[in-house]
N, C-alpha and C positions, 0 to 999 in steps of 0.2 A: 739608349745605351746599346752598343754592340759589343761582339764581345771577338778578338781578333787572337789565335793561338793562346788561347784562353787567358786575355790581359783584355779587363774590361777599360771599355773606350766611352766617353760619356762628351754629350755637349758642354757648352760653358755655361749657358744657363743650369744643367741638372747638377754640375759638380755646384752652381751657388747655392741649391736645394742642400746640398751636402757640406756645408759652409765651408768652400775650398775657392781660391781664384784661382784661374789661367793667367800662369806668369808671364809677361807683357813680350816679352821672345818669344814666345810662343804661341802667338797668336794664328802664324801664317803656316806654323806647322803639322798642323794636325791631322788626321784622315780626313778626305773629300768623301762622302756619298750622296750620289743622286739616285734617286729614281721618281718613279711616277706616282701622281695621286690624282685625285679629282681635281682639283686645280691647276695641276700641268707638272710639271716638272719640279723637286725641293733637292735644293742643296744644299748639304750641313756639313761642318767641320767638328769632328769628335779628337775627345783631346784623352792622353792616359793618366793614372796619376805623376807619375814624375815628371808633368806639365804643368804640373796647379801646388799653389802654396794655400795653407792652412788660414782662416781667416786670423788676422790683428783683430787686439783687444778691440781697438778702435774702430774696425769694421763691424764687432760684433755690439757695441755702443751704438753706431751708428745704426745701426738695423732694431734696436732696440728702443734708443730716441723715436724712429720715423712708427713701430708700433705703438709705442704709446700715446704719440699723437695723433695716431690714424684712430686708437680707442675713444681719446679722449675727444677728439671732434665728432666721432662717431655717437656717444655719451649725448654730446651736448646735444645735437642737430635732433636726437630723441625726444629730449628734455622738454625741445622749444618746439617742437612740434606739439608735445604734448599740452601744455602749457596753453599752445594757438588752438588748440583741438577743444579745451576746457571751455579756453572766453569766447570761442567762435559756438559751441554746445550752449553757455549763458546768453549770451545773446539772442540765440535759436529761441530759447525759453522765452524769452521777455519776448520776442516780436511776435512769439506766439501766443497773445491773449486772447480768449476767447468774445464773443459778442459783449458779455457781462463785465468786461476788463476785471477779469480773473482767471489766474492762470488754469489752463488746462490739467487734468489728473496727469501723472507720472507713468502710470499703464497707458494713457492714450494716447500718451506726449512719444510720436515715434523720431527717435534722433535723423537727423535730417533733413525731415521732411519740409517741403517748399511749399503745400498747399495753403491757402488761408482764405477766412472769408470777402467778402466784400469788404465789411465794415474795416477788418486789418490791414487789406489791400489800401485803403482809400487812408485809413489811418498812418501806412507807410511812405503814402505822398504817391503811390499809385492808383491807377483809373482802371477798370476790370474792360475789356473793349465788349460790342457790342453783339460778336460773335464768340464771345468766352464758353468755354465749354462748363458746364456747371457739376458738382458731382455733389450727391446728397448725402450724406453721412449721420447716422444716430449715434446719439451718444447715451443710450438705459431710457428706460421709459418712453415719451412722447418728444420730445429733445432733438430736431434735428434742424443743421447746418448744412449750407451751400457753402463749396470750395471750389476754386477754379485754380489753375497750376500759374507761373511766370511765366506761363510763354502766353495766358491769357489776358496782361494789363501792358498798360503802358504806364510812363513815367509823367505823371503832372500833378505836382502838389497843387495848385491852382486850385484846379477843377476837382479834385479831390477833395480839399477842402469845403469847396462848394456843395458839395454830394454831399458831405457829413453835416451840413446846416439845411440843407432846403432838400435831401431826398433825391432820388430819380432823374435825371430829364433824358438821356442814354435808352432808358427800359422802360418799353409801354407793355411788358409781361415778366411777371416775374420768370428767374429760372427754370421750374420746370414746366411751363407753357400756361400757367394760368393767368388772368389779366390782375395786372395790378389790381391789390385792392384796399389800397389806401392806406395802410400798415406803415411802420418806418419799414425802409426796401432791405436792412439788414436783417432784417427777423423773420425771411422772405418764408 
């Protein structure tokens, strides 16, 4: 807004803030200012009011339609996120069982989370490689698990399967450097 022998001058867009149009004659006539900014050079055409007409019903309809659809797409896109955020959360759970195929506690269950053991991995139709980084985890008393992240397996139910009927043939040590010793290799 400027303000010229104290008759305020406004763009077209700020009079549509003020729900006014610039009537279609008067487009070309308005005040020119330029000057400089960081960008170089702007030039805007500022219009007074007896250049702009008041909005119609029907503009104000229109502006009103396009918000309530902007809400109501807004609503939804929420909804179905949240809905994908639920069964993508249940799923997380179920793939998360523990060595004993029973779910983990609710306290230990951290939403998210990618790690899993061997036995899950291989039970997922993936292979843990053979420089997997291993992380040892207690869960209360004497109780602990080896977990390696996704970026430590690769993808083969095959050989995964294989692993979960006959044990090892990948690890001549268990995870934390001790030698096999004869155990099932999930109970490492």
């Amino acid at each position: 807004m400027i303000n010229i022998d104290g008759i305020e001058y406004r763009t077209a867009a700020q009079w549509e803030k003020k729900h006014r149009h610039v009537l279609k004659g008067q487009l070309k006539n308005g005040v020119e200012r330029s000057w400089r900014s960081p960008n170089g050079n702007e030039t805007m055409m500022f219009y007074n009011i007896e250049q702009t007409r008041t909005w119609a019903k029907k503009d104000v309809e229109a502006v009103n339609r396009r918000r309530r659809a902007d809400a109501k797409a807004k609503r939804e896109a929420e909804e179905r996120e949240r809905i994908e955020g639920a069964a993508r959360a249940e799923q997380h759970r179920k793939d998360l069982l523990d060595c004993w195929w029973a779910h983990i506690d609710e306290e230990t269950l951290q939403e998210g989370r990618r790690d899993h053991t061997a036995y899950q991995w291989c039970d997922l139709g993936f292979v843990p490689i053979a420089e997997a980084r291993w992380r040892l985890t207690r869960y209360g008393g004497n109780s602990a698990w080896y977990y390696c992240s996704p970026w430590d397996v690769r993808y083969d139910p095959d050989r995964a399967k294989e692993l979960l009927e006959t044990g090892p043939r990948e690890y001549d040590r268990l995870p934390d450097g001790r030698p096999y010793d004869g155990r099932p290799w999930w109970q490492a």
